[in-house]
N, C-alpha and C positions, 0 to 999 in steps of 0.2 A: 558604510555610513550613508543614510538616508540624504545629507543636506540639510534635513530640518531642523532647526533647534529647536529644544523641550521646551517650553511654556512656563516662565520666572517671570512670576510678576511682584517680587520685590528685587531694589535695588539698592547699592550703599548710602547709606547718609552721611555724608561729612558734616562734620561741626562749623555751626555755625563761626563765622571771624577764625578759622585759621584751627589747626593743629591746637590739640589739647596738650596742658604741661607734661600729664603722665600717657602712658602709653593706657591704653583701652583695656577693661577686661573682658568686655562683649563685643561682639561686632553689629553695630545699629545698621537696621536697614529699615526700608520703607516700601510700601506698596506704590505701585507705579503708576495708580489711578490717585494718589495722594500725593505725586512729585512736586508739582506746582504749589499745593497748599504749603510745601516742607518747605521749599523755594521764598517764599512768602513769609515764614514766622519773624524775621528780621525785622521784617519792615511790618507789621502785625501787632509785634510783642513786645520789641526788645530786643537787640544783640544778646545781653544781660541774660534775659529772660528764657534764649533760644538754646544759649550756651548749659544753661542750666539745666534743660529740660536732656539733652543733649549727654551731658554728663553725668545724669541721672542714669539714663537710658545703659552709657557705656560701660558706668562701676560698677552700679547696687539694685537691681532692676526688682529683682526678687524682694528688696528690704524696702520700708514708708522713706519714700523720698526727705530730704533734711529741708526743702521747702517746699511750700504746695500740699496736694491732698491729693492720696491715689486710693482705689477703692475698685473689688474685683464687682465686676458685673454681676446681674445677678439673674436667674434665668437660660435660657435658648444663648441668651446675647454671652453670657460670662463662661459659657462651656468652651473647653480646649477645643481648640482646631486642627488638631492633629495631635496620633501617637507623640509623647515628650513633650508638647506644649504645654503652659501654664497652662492658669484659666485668664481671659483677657480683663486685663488692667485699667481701669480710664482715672486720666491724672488732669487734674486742671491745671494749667497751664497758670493762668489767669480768667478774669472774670469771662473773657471774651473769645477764651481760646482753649480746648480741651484734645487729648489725644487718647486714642483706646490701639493700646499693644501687647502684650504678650512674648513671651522669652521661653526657651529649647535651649538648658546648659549644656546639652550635648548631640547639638545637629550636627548632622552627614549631608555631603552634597550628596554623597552614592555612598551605597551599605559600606563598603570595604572601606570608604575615606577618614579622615582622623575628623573627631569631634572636636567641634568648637560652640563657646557661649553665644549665643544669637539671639538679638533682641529682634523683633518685627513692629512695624509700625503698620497699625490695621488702617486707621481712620486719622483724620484731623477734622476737627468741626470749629468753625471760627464765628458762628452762630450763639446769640445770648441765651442762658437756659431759658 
């Protein structure tokens, strides 16, 4: 073994205020140049509002969220990112808060490892359209 680790640049997201009631059906992660903005929806948005986005992300990623408005990109921007990826997603949050992710029902950390639902969190933009 070299020493080096491979190059992950997302990382877990835990729910905002604690542990969800049911157990997750995706595993939410986030990009690590986004940690800080994810850090920050609490205080942003809303506990409420974080929880939401949150448990969106962990049950029904593929299905129109039950509040809010999600909407696949369109262009260069909304193309999959890889082999089994969606197309990427941008869900508004609120007025002031929007996130672009994309979901793999069946990633591998390594070929031969067991498939799991994975949501990836691309971007957060806290900027007004």
């Amino acid at each position: 073994m070299s020493g080096q680790r491979a190059y992950k640049p997302y990382e877990p997201a835990k729910r905002p205020g604690g542990r969800p009631g049911d157990k997750p059906n995706w595993r939410v992660l986030v990009h690590r140049q986004f940690r800080g903005h994810y850090e920050e929806l609490v205080a942003r948005v809303g506990e409420q509002a974080a929880q939401r986005l949150w448990d969106y992300l962990a049950t029904a990623p593929d299905s129109p969220p039950p509040v809010g408005r999600a909407t696949i990109l369109r262009g260069a921007a909304g193309k999959p990112k890889g082999e089994g990826w969606s197309r990427v997603v941008h869900y508004e949050l609120s007025s002031m808060a929007r996130v672009n992710f994309h979901y793999n029902p069946r990633y591998r950390t390594a070929e031969d490892g067991d498939e799991h639902p994975v949501v990836a969190i691309l971007t957060i933009d806290f900027s007004s359209h």
